[in-house]
N, C-alpha and C positions, 0 to 999 in steps of 0.2 A: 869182241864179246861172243861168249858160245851164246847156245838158245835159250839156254836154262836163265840168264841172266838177262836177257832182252826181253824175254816172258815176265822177269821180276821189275825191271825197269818199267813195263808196257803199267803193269799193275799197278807199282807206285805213283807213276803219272797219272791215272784216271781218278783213281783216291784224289790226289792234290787239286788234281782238275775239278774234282765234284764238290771236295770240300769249301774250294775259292769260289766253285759257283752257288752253294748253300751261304756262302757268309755276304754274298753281294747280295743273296735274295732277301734275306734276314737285315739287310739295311732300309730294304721299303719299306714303305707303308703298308695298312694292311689289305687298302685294297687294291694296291700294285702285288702284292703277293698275291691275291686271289687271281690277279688279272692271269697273273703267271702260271697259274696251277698246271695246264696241258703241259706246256715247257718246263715246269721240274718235273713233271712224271713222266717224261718222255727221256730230260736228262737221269732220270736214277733208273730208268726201264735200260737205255745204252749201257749203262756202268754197270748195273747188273748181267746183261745179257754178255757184255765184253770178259768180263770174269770168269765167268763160267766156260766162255767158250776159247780163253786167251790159249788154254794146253792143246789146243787142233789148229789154233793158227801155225801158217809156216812161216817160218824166219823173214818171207821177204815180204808177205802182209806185216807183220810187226815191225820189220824196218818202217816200212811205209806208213803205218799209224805214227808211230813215234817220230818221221819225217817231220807231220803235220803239226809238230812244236804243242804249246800248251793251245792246243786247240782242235783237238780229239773229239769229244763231247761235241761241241760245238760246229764243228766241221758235219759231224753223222745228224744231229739235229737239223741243219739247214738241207739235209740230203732228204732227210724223211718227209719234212715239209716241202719241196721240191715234188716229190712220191706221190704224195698226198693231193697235192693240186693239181698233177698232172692226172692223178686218178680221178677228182673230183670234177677233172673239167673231161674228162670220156665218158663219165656216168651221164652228165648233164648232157652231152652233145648225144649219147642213144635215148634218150628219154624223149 
């Protein structure tokens, strides 16, 4: 596959990715969907930000997302939140 096509592949995978993750969220309840609120707006912050920036990725980053199977989205979410705690527990320990 050239790049132009792995850029279109990368795209349509995140789409299917977000939309399968919209229709399991849309199966809760509503206050299992409230619960979830950071977590879809963290998934549609990814798919956004992926979008925009998919035409500077290089071929062997897009390999490598698209490696990570239907689990793109999800893979960058456990990474944030990983960031996040590790951030959360540095603030705590200078304080």
């Amino acid at each position: 596959m050239d790049e132009k096509e792995l850029r279109e592949l990368l795209q349509q995978r995140l789409h299917l990715e977000l939309m399968c993750f919209k229709d399991s969220i849309l199966q809760q309840g509503k206050e299992d969907i409230f619960n979830a609120s950071y977590k879809i707006e963290i998934y549609v912050n990814l798919y956004e930000i992926l979008l925009v920036h998919t035409e500077n990725l290089q071929k062997g980053m897009i390999r490598e997302l698209l490696g990570l199977g239907f689990g793109i989205l999800d893979s960058l979410y456990q990474g944030w939140l990983d960031r996040e705690d590790k951030n959360g527990t540095e603030s705590a320990q200078a304080a």
